[in-house]
The first five atom37 places (N, CA, C, CB, O) and aatype in JSON, in Angstrom:
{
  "aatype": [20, 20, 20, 20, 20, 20, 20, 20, 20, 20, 20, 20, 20, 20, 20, 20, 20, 20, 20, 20, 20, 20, 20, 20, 20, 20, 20, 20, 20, 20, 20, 20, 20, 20, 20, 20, 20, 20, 20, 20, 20, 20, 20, 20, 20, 20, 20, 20, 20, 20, 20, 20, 20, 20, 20, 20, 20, 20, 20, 20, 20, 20, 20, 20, 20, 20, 20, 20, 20, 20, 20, 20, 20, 20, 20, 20, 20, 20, 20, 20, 20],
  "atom_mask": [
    [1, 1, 1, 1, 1],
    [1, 1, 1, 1, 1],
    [1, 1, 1, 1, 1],
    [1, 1, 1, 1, 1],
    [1, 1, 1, 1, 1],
    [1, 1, 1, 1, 1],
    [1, 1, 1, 1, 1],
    [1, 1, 1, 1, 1],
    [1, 1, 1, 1, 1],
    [1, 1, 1, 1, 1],
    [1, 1, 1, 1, 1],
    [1, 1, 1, 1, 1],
    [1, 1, 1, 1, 1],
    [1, 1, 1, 1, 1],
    [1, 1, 1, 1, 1],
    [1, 1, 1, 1, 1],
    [1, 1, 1, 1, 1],
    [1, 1, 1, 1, 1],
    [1, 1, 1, 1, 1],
    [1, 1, 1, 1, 1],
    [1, 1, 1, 1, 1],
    [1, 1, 1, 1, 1],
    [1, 1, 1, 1, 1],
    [1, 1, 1, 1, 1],
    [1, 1, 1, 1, 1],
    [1, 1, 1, 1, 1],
    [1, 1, 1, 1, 1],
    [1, 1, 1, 1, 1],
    [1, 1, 1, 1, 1],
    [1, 1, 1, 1, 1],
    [1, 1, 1, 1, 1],
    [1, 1, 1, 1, 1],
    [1, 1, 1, 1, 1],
    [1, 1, 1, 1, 1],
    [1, 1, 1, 1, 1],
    [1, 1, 1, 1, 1],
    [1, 1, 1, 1, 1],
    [1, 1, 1, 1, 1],
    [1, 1, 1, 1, 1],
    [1, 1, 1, 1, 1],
    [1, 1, 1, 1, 1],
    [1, 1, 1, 1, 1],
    [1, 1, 1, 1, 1],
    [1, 1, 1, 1, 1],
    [1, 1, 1, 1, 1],
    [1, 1, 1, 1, 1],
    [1, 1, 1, 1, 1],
    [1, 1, 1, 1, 1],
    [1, 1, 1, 1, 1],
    [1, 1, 1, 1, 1],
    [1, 1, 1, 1, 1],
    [1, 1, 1, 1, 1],
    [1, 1, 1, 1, 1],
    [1, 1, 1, 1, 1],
    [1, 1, 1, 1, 1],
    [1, 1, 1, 1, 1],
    [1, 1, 1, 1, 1],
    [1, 1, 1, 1, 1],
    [1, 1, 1, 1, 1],
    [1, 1, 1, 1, 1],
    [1, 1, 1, 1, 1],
    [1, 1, 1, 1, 1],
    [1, 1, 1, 1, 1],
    [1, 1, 1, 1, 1],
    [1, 1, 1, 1, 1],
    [1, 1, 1, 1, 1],
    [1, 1, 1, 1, 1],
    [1, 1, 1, 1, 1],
    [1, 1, 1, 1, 1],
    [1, 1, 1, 1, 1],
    [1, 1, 1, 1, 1],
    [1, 1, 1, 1, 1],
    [1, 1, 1, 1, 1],
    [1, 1, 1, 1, 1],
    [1, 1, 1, 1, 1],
    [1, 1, 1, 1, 1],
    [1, 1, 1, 1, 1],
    [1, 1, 1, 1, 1],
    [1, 1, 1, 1, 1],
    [1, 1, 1, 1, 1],
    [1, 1, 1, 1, 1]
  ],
  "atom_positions": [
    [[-16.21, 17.1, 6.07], [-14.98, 16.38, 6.28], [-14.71, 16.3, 7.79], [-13.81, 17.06, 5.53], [-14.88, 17.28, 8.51]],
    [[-14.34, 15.24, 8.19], [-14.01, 14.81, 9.95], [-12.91, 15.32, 10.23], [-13.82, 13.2, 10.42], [-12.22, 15.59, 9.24]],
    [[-12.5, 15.54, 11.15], [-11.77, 15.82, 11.83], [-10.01, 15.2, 11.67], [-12.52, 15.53, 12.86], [-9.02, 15.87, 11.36]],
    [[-10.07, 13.51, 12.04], [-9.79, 13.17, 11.87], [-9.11, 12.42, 10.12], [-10.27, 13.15, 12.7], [-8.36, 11.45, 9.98]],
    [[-9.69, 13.27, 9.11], [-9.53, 13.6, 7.66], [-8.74, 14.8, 7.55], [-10.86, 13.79, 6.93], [-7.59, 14.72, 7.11]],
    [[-9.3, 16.07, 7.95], [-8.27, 17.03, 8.5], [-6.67, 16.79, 8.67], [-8.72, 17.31, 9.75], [-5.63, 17.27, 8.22]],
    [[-7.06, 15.79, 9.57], [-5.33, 15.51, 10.56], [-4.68, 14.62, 9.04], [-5.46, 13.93, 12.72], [-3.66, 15.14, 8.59]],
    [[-5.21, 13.32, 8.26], [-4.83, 13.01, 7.48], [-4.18, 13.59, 6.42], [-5.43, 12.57, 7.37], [-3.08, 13.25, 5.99]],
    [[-5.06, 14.69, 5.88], [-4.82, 15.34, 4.96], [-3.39, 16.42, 4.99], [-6.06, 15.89, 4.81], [-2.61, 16.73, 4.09]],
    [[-3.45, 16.76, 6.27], [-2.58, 18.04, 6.84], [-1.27, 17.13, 7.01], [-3.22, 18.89, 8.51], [-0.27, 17.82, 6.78]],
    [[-0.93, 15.71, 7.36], [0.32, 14.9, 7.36], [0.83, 14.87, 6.14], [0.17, 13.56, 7.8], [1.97, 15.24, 5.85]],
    [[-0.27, 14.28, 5.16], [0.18, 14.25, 3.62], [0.65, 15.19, 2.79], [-0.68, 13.93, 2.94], [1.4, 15.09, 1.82]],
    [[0.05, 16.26, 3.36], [0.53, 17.79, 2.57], [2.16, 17.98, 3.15], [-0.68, 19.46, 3.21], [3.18, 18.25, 2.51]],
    [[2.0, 17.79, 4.29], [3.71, 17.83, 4.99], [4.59, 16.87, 4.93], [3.8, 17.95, 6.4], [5.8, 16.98, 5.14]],
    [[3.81, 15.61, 4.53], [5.12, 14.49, 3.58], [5.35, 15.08, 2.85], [4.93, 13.11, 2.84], [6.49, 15.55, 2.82]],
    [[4.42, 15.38, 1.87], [4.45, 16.12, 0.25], [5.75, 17.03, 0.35], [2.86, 17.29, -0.18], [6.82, 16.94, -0.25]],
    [[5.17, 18.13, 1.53], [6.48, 18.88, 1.07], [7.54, 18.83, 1.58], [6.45, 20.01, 1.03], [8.45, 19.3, 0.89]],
    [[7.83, 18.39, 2.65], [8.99, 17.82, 3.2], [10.26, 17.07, 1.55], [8.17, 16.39, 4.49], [11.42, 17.33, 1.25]],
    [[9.02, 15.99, 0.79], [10.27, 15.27, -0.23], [10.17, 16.18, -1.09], [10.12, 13.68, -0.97], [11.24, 16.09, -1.69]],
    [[9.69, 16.88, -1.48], [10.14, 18.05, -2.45], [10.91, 18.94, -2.41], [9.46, 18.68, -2.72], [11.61, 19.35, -3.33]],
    [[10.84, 19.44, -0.95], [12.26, 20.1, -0.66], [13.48, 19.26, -0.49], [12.21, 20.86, 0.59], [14.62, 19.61, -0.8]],
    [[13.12, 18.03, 0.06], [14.62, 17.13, 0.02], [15.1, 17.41, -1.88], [14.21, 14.82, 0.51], [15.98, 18.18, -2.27]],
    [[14.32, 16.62, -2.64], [14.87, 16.59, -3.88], [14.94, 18.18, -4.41], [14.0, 15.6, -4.81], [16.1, 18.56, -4.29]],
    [[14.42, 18.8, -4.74], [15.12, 20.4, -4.97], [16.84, 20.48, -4.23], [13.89, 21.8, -3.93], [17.87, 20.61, -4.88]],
    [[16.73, 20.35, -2.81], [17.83, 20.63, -2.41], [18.62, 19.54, -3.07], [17.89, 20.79, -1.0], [19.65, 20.01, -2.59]],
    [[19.1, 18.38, -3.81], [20.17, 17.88, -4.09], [20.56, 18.67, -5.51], [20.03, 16.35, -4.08], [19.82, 19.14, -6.37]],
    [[22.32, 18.6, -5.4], [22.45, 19.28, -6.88], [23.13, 18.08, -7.61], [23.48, 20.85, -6.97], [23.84, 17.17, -7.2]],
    [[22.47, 18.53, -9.25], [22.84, 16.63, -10.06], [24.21, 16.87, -10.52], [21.69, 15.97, -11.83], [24.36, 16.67, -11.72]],
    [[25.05, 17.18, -9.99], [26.72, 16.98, -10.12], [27.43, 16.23, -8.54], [27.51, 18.87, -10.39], [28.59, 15.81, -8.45]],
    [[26.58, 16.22, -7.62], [27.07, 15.75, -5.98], [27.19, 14.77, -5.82], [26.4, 15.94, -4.89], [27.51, 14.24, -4.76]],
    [[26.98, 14.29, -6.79], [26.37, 12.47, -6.75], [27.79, 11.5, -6.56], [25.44, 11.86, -8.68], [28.87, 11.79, -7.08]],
    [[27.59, 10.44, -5.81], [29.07, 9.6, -5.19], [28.19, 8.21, -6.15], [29.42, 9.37, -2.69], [26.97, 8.11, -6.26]],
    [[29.1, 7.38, -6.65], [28.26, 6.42, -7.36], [28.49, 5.4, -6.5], [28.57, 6.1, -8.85], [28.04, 4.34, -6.95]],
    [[29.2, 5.26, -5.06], [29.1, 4.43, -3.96], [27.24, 4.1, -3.75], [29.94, 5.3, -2.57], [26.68, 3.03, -3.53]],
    [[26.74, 5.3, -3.91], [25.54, 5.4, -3.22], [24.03, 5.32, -4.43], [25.7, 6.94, -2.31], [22.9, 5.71, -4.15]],
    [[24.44, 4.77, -5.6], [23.24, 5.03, -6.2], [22.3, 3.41, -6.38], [23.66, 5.85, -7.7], [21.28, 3.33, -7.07]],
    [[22.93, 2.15, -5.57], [21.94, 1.01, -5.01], [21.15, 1.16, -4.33], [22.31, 0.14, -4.46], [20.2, 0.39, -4.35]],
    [[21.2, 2.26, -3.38], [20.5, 2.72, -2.21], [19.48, 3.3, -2.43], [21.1, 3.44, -1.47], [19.61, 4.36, -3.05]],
    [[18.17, 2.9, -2.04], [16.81, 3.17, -2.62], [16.13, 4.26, -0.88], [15.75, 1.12, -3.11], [14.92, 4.36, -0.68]],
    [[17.04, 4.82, -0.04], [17.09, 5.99, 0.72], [17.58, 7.28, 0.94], [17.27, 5.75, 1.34], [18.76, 7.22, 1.3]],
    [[17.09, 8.53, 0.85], [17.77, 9.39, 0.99], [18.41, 10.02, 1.62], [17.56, 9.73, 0.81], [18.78, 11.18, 1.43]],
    [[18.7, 9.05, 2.75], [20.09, 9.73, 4.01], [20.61, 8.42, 4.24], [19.56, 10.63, 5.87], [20.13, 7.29, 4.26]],
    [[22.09, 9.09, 4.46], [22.85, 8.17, 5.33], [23.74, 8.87, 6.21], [23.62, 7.2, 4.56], [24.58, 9.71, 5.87]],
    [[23.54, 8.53, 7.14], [24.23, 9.06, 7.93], [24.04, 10.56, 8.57], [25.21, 8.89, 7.36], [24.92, 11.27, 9.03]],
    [[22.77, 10.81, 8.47], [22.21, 11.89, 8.62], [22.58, 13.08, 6.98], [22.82, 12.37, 10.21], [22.48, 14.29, 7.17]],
    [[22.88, 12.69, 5.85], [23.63, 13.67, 5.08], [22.4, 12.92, 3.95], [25.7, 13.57, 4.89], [22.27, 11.71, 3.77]],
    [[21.62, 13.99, 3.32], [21.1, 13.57, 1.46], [21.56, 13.2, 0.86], [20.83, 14.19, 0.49], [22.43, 14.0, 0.55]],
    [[21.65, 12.29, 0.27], [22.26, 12.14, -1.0], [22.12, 11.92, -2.26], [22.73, 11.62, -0.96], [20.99, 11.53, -2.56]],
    [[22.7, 12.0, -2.95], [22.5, 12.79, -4.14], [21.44, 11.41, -5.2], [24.4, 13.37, -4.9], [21.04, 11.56, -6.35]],
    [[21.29, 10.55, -4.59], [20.65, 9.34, -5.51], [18.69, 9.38, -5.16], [21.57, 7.44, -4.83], [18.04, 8.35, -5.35]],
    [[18.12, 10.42, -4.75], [16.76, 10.92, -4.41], [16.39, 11.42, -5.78], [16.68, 12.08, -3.18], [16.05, 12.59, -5.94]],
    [[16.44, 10.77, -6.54], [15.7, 11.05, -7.72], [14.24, 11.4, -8.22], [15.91, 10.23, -8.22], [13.66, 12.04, -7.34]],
    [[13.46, 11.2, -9.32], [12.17, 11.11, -9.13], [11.62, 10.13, -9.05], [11.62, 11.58, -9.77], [10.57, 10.22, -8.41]],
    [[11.91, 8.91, -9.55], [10.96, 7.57, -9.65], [11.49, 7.79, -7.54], [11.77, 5.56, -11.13], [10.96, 8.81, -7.11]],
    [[12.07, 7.26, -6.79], [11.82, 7.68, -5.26], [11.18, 9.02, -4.48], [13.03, 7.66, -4.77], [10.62, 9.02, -3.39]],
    [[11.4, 10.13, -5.33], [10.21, 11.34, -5.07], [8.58, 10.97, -5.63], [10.74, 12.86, -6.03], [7.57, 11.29, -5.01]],
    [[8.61, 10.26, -6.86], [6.78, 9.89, -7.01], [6.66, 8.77, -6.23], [6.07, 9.45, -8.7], [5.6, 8.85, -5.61]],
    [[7.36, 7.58, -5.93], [7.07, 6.78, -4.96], [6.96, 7.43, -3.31], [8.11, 5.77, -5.14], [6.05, 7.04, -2.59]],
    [[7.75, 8.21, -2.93], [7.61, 8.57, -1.72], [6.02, 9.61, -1.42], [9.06, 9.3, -1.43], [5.5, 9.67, -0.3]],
    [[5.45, 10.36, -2.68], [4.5, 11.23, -2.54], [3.43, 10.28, -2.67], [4.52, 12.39, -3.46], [2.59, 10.25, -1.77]],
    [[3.31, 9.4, -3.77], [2.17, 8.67, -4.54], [1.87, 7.45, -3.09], [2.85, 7.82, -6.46], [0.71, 7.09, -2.9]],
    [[2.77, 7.01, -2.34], [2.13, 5.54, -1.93], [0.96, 6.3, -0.8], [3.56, 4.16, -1.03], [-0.18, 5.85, -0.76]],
    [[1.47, 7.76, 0.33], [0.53, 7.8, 0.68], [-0.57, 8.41, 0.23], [0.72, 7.97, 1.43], [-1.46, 8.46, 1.07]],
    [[-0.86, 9.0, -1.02], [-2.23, 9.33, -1.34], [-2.85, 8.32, -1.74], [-2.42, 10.26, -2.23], [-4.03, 8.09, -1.48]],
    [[-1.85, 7.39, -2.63], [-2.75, 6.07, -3.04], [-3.95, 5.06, -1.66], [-1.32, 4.86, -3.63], [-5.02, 4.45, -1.65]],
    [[-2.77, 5.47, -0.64], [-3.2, 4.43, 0.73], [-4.24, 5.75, 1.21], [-1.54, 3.83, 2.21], [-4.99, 5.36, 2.11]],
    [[-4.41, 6.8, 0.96], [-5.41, 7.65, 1.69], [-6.95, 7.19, 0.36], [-4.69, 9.82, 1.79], [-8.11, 6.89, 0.64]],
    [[-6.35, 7.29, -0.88], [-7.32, 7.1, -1.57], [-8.12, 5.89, -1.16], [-6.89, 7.08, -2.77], [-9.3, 6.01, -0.81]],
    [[-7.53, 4.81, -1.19], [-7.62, 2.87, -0.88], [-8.97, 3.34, 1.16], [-4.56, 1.65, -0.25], [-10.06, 2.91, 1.54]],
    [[-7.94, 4.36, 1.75], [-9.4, 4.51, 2.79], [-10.63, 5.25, 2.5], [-9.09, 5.17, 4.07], [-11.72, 4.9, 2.96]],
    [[-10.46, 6.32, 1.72], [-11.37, 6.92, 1.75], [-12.47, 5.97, 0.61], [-10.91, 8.39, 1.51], [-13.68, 6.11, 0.81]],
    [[-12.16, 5.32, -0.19], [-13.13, 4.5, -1.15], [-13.27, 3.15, -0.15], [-12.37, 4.12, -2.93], [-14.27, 2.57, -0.55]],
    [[-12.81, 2.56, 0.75], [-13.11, 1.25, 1.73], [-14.35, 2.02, 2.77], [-11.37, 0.61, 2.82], [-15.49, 1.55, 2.83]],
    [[-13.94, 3.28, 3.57], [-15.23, 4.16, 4.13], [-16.27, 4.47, 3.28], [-14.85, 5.47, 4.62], [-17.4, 4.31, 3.75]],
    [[-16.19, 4.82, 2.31], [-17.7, 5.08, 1.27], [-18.38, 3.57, 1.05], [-17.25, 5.82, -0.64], [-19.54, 3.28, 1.33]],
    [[-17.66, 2.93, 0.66], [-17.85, 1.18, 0.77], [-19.05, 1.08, 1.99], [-16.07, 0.17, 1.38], [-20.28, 1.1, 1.94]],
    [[-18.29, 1.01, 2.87], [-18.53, 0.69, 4.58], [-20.02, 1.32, 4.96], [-17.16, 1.61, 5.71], [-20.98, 0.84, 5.57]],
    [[-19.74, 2.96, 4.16], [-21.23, 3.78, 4.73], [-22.41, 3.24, 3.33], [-20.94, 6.15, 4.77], [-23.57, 3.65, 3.38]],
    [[-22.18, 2.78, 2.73], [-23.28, 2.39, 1.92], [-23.6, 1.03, 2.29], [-23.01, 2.52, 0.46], [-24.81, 0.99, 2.51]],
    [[-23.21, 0.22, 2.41], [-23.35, -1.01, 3.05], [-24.42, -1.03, 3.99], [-22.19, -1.38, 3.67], [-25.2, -1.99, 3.98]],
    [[-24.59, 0.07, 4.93], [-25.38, 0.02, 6.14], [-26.74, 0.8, 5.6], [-24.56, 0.8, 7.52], [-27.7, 0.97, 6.35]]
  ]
}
């Protein structure tokens, strides 16, 4: 594994857990229903309580999907040659 796979891998693990601790930390009674159109989990520097899971598997899933989408375009690339 490169180096530069390393560095990939080590961002994704720290997205990963970065939104997992966001969603753990909300509690499901905090919730303002001003705020549940809002497909972000801050405003105004404050969580809020509308970080659900369909936005926790979207926020984890798009970048492994987009790490997956490189690492199968590079295997592509090295067989080609």
């Amino acid at each position: 594994m490169k180096n530069s796979e390393k560095l990939i891998l080590s961002i994704i693990a720290g997205w990963i857990t970065l939104h997992i601790f966001i969603f753990t930390s909300i509690k499901p009674n905090s919730c303002l229903d001003q705020h549940h159109e809002k497909f972000w989990p801050f405003d105004g520097g404050i969580v809020k309580c509308t970080y659900d899971k369909t936005e926790l598997m979207t926020y984890i899933l798009t970048p492994i999907i987009m790490y997956l989408v490189y690492k199968i375009l590079s295997l592509i690339k090295t067989t080609k040659k």
